[in-house]
Backbone as CSV, one residue per row, in Angstrom:
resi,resn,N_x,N_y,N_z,CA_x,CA_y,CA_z,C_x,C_y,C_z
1,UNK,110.417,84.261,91.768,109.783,83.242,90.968,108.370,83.692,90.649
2,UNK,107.885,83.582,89.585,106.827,84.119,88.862,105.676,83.214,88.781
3,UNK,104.483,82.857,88.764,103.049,82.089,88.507,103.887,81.995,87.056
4,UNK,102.819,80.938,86.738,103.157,80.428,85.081,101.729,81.325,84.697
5,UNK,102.039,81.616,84.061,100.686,82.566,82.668,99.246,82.273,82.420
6,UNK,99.262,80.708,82.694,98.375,80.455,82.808,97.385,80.728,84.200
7,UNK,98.075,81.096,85.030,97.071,80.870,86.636,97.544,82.275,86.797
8,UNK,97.960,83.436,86.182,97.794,84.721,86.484,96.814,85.053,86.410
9,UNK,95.921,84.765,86.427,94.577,85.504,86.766,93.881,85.190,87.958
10,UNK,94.825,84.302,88.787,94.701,83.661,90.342,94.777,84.529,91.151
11,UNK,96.309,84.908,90.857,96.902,86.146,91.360,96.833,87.540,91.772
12,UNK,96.544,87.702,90.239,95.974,88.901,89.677,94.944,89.795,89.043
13,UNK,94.231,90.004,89.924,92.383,89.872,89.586,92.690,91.008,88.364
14,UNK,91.723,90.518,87.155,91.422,91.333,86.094,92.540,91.471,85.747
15,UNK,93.982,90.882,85.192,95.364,90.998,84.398,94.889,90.733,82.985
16,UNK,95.196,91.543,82.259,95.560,90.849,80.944,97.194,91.232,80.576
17,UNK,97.571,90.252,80.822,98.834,89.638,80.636,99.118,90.982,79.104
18,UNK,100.356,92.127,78.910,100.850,93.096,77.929,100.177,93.411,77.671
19,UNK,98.890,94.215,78.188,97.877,95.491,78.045,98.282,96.038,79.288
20,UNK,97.830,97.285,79.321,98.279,98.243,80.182,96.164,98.675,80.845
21,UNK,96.167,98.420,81.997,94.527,98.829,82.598,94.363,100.294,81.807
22,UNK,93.542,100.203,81.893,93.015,101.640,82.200,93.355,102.496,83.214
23,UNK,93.663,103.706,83.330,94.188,104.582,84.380,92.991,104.259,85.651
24,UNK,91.734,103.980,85.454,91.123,103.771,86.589,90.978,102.446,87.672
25,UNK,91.653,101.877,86.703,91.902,100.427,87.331,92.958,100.122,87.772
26,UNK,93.726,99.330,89.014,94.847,98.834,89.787,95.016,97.951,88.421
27,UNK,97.028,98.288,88.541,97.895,98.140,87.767,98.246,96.683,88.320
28,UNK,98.148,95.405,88.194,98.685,94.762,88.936,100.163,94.021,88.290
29,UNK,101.016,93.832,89.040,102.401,93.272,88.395,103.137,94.281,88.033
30,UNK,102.519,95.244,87.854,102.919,96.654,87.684,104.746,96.879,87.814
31,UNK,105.183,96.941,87.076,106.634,97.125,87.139,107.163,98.891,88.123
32,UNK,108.374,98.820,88.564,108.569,99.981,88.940,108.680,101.388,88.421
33,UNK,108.885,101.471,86.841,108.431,102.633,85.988,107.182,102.976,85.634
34,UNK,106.155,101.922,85.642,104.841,101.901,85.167,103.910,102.327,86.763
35,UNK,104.961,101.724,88.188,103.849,101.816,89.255,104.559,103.265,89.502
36,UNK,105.810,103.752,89.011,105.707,105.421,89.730,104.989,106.642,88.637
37,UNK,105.223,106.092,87.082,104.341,107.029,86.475,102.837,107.264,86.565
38,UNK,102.337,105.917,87.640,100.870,105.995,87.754,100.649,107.106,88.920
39,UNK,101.864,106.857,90.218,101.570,107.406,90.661,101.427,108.608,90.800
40,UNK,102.268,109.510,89.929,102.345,110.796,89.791,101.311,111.067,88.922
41,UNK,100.755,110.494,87.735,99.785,110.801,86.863,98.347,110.993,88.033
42,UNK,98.403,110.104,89.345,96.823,109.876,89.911,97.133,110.511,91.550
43,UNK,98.407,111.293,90.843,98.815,111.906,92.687,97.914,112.616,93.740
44,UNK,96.645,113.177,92.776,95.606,113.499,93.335,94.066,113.047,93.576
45,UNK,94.789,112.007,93.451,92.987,110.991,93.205,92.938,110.115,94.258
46,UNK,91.784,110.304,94.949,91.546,109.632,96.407,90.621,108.317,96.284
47,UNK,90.287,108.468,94.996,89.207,107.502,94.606,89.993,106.697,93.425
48,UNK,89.191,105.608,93.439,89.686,104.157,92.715,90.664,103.463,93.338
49,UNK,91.480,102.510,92.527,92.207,101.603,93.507,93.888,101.726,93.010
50,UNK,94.555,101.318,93.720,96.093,101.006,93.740,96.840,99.640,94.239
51,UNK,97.032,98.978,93.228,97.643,97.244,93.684,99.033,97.455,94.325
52,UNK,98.971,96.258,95.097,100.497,96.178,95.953,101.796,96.741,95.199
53,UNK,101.792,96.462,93.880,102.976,97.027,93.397,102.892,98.273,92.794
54,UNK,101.749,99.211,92.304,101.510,100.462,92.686,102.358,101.084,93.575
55,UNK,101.635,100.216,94.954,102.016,100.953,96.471,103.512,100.691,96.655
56,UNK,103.710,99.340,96.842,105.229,99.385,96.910,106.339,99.834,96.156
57,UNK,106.564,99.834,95.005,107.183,100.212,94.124,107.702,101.496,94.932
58,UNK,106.686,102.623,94.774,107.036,103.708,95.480,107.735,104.281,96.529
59,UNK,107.155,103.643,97.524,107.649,103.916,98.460,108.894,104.313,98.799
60,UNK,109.853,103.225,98.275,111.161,103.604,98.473,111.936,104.983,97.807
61,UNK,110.897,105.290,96.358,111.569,106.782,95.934,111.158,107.961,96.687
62,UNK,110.108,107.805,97.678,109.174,108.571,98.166,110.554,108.678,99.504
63,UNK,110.770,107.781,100.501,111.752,107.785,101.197,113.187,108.070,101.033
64,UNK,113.908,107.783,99.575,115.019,108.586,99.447,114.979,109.398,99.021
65,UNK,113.920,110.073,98.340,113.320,111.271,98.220,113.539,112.629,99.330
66,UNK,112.561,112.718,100.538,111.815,112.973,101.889,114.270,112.867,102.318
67,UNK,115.237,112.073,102.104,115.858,111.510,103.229,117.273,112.836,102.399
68,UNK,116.758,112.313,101.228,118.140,113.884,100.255,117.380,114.899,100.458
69,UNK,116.066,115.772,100.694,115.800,116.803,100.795,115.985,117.297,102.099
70,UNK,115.966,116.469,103.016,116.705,117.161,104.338,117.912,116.974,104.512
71,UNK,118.882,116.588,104.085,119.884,116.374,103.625,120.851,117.861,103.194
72,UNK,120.162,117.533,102.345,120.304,119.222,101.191,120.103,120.211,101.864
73,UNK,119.120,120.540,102.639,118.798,121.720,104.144,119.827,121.329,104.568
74,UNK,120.110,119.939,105.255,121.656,120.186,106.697,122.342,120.689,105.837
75,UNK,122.916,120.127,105.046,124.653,120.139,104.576,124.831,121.253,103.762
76,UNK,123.526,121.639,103.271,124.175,122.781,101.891,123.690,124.105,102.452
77,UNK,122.379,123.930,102.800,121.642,125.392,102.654,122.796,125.371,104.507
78,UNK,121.898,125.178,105.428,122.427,125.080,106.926,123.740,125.674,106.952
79,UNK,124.888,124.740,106.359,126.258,124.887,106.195,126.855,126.122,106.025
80,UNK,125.837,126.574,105.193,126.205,128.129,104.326,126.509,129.113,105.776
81,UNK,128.215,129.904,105.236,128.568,130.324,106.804,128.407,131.662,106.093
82,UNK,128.593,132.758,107.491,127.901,134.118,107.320,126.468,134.479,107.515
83,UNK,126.135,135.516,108.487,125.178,135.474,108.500,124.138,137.099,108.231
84,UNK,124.739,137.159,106.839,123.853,138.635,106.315,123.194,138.045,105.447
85,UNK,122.167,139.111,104.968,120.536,138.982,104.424,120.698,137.855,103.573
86,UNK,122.041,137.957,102.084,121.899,136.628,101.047,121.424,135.697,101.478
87,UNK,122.246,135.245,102.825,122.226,133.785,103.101,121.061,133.292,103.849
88,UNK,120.322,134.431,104.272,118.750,133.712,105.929,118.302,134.169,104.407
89,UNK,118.134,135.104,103.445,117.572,134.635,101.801,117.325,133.335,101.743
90,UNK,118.680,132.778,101.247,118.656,131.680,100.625,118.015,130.697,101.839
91,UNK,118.435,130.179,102.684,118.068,129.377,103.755,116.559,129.172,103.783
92,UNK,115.907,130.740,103.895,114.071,130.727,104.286,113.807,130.388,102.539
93,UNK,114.110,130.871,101.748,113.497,130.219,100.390,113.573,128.317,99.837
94,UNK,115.200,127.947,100.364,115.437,126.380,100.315,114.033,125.757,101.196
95,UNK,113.905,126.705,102.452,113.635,126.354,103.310,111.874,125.788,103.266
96,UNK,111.353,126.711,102.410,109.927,126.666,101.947,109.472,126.162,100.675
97,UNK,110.655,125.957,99.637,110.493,124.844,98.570,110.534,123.185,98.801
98,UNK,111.517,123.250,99.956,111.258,121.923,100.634,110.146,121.783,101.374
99,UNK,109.653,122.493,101.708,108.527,122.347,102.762,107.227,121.919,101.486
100,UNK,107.326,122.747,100.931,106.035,122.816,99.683,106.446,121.424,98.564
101,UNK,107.686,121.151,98.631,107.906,119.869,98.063,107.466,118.627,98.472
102,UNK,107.898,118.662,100.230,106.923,117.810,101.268,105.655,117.327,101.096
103,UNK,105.261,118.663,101.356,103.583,118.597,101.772,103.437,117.882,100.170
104,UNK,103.385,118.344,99.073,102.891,117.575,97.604,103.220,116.108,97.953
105,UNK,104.113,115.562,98.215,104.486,113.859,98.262,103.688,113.746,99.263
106,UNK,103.313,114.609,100.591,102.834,113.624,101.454,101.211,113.636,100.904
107,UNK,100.705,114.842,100.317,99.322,114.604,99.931,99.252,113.612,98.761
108,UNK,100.356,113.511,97.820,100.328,112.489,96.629,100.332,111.026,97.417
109,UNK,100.953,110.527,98.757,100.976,109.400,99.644,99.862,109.107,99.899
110,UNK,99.403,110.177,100.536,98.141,109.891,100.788,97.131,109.660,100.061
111,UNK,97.446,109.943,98.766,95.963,109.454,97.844,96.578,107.913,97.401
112,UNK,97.616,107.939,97.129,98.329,106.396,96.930,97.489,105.112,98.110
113,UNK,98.032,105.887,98.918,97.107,104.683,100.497,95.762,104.710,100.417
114,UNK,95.103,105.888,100.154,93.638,105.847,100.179,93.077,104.611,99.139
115,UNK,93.915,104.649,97.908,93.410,103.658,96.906,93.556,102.696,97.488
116,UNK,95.007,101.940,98.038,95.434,100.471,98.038,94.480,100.169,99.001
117,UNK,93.867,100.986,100.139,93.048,100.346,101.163,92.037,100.416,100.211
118,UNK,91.576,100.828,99.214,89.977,100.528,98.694,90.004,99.601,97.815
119,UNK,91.693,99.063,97.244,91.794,97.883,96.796,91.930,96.509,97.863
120,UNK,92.277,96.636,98.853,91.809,95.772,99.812,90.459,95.205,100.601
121,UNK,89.941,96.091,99.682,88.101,96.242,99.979,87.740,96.881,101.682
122,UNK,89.038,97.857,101.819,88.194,98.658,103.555,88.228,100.154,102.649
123,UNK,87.709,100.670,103.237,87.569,102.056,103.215,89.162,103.474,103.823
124,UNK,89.293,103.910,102.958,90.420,105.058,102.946,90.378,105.623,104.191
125,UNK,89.286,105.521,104.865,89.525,106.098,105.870,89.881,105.006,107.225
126,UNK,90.405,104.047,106.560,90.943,103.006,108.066,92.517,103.751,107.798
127,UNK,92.871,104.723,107.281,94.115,105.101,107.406,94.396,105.518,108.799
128,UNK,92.952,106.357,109.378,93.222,106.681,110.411,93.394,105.619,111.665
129,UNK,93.466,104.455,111.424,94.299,103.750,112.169,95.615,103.805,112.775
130,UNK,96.485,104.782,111.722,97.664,104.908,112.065,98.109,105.906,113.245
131,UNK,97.165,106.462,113.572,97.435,107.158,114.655,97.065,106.950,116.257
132,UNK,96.641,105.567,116.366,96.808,104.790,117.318,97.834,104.562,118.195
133,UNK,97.914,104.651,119.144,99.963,104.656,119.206,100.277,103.176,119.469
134,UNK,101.653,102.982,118.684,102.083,101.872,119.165,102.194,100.897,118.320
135,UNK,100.672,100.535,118.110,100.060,99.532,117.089,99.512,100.126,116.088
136,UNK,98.559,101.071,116.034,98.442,101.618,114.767,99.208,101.418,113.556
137,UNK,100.536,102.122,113.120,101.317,101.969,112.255,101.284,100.531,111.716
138,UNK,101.420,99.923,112.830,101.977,97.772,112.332,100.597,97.612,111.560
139,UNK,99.233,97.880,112.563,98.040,97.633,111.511,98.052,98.220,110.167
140,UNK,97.927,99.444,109.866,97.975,99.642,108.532,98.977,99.311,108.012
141,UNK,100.175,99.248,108.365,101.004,98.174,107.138,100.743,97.248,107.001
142,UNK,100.290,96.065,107.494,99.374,94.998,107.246,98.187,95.370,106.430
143,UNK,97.296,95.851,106.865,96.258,96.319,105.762,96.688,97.056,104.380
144,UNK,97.705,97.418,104.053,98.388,98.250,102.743,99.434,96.954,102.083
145,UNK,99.538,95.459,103.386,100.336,94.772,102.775,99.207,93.572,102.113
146,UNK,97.983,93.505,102.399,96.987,92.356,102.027,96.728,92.670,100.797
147,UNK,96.510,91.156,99.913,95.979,91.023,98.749,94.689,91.934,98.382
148,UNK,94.340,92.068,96.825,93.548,92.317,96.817,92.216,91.991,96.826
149,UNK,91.274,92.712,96.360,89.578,92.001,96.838,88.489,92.852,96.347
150,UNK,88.950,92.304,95.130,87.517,92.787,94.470,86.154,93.151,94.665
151,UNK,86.137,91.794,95.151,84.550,91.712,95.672,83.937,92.506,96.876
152,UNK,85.037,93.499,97.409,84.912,94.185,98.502,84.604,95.783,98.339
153,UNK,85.225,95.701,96.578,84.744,97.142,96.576,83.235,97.844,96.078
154,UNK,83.429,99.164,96.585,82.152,100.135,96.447,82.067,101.221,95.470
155,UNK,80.788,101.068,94.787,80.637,102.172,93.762,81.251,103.435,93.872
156,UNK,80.887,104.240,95.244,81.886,105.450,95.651,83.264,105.590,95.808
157,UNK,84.015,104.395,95.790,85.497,104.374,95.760,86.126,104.233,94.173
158,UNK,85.022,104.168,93.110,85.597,103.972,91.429,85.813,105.549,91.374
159,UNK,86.586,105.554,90.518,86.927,106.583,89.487,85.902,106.308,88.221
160,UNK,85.438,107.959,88.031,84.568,107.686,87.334,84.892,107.325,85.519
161,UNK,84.230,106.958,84.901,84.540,106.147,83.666,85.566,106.503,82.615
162,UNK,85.006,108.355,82.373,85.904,108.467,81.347,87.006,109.750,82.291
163,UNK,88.061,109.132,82.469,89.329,109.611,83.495,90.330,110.248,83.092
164,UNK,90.563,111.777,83.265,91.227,112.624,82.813,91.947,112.172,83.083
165,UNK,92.995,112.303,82.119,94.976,111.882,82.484,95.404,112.451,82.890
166,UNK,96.726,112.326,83.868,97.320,113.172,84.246,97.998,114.078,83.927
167,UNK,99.689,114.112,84.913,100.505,115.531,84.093,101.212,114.418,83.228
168,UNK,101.290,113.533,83.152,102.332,112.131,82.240,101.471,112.215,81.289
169,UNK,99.904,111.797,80.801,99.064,111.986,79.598,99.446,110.929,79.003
């Protein structure tokens, strides 16, 4: 169930209801094609902000993502029987495109989280909360699950004005 149109701007700090923000500004309402092309367009940007549906949207391609690429190692590369040069070939090469596929999503994650916490008005670096044991994790999902808060953010967390586009353009 949706706010009526009129009180979206309750909701949704700074919406204008069928304009699209500016790349430097949190997408809010953000649909799931619009919150994953942002994210890949800003996969490297640690600065500015990212709204809940930014963040969420993602996630889940990011996880069946990360869940078929090891997948693809067990069953296909792994599987492969015989054991002369072709195949520890093929295996160590699968083996390091996935790895290098990894590491890009997890550094593109990580600039994703850095924003949504600077759209929550804390600082990118309460990520390191998560390595708390135990509780850590539950806190920052709570903090990556809170509204946003304008009024919380800091000049050093904007993207600066005029904002190169990404690889989407």
């Amino acid at each position: 169930m949706s706010a009526p149109t009129e009180n979206r701007s309750q909701w949704e700090p700074h919406a204008v209801i069928g304009i699209e923000p500016a790349l430097k500004d949190p997408w809010y309402g953000a649909t799931f094609g619009q919150a994953l092309k942002r994210f890949v367009q800003k996969a490297l940007h640690f600065r500015g902000y990212a709204s809940r549906a930014e963040f969420w949207w993602v996630q889940p391609v990011l996880f069946i993502t990360s869940v078929c690429l090891v997948a693809f190692l067990q069953n296909v590369v792994w599987s492969a029987s015989g054991g002369n040069v072709a195949v520890w070939a093929l295996r160590i090469t699968a083996l390091m495109v996935v790895w290098l596929i990894q590491i890009a999503m997890l550094v593109a994650q990580l600039s994703l989280i850095w924003r949504r916490l600077h759209d929550t008005g804390r600082s990118g670096a309460c990520f390191f909360i998560t390595f708390v044991p135990v509780i850590g994790p539950v806190i920052t999902a709570v903090l990556l699950a809170l509204p946003a808060k304008p009024a919380g953010r800091r000049g050093e967390w904007s993207d600066i004005d005029e904002y190169v586009v990404g690889w989407l353009g």
